[in-house]
C-alpha positions as CSV (number, residue, x, y, z in Angstrom):
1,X,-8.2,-7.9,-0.6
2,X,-6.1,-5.4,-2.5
3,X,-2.5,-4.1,-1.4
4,X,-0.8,-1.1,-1.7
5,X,2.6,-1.3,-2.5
6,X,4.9,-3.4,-0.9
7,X,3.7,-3.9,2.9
8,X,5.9,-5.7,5.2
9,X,4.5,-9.5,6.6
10,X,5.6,-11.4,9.4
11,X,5.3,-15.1,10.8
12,X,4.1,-15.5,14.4
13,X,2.4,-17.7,16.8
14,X,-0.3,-16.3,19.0
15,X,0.4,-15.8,22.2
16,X,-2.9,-13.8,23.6
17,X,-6.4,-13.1,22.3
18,X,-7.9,-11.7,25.6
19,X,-8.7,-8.3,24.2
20,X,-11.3,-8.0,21.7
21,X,-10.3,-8.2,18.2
22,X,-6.7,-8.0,19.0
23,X,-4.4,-10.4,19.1
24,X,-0.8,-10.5,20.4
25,X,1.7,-11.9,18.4
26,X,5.2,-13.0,18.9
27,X,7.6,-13.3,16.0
28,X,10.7,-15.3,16.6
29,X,14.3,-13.8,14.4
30,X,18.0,-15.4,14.4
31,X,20.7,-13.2,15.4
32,X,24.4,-13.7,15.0
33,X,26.6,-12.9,18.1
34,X,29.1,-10.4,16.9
35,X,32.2,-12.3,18.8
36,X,30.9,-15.6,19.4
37,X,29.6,-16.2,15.8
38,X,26.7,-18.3,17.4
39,X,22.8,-17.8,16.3
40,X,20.9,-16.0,19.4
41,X,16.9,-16.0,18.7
42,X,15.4,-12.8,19.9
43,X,11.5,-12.5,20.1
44,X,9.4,-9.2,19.4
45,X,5.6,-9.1,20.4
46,X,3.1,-7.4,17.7
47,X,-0.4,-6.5,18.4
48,X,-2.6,-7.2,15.9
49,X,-6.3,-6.9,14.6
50,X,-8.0,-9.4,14.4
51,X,-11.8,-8.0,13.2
52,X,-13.7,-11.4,13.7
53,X,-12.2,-12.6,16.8
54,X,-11.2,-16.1,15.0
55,X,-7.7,-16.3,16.5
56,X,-6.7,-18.7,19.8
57,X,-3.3,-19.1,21.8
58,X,-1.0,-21.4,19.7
59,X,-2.1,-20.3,16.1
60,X,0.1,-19.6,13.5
61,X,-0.3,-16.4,11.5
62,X,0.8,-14.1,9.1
63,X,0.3,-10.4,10.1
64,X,0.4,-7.5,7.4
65,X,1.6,-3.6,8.4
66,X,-1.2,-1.0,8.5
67,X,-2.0,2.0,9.1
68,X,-2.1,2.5,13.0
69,X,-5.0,1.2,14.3
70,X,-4.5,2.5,18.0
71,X,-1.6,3.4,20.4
72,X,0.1,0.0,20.0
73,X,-2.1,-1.7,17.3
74,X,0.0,-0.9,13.8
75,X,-0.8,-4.6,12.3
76,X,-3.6,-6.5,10.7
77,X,-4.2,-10.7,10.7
78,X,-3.8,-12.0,7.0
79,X,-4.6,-15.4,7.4
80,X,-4.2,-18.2,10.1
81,X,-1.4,-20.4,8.5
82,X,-1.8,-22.9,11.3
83,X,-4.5,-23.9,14.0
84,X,-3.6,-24.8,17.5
85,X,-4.4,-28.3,18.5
């Protein structure tokens, strides 16, 4: 698979694959509190494509940008890092 210039990735864990080949993601990021110097996380939900429907609830994966795929769907499934048990 060949990449055009640098295209942003981003670690997530599954969290629905009820549509078909689609996938929603939810990517986890540490904020600091700008008075209380504390780390907050924050959570962002990404759909996905997932062409051959191989994904389940749990996985880890690592999505890639794309071009937009539908209204929401601007992301593409790289790989499956990690399987759900």
């Amino acid at each position: 698979m060949e990449h055009r210039g640098n295209k942003s990735t981003i670690k997530g864990v599954v969290v629905s694959n009820k549509m078909d080949k689609t996938i929603v993601v939810r990517a986890e990021r540490l904020v600091k509190h700008a008075v209380f110097h504390k780390y907050i996380k924050r959570y962002e939900k990404y759909k996905a494509h997932d062409e051959q429907n191989r994904c389940q609830i749990g996985d880890k994966v690592l999505i890639i940008e794309s071009r937009p795929l539908s209204k929401d769907k601007r992301w593409r499934m790289l790989e499956i890092l990690e399987k759900a048990r």
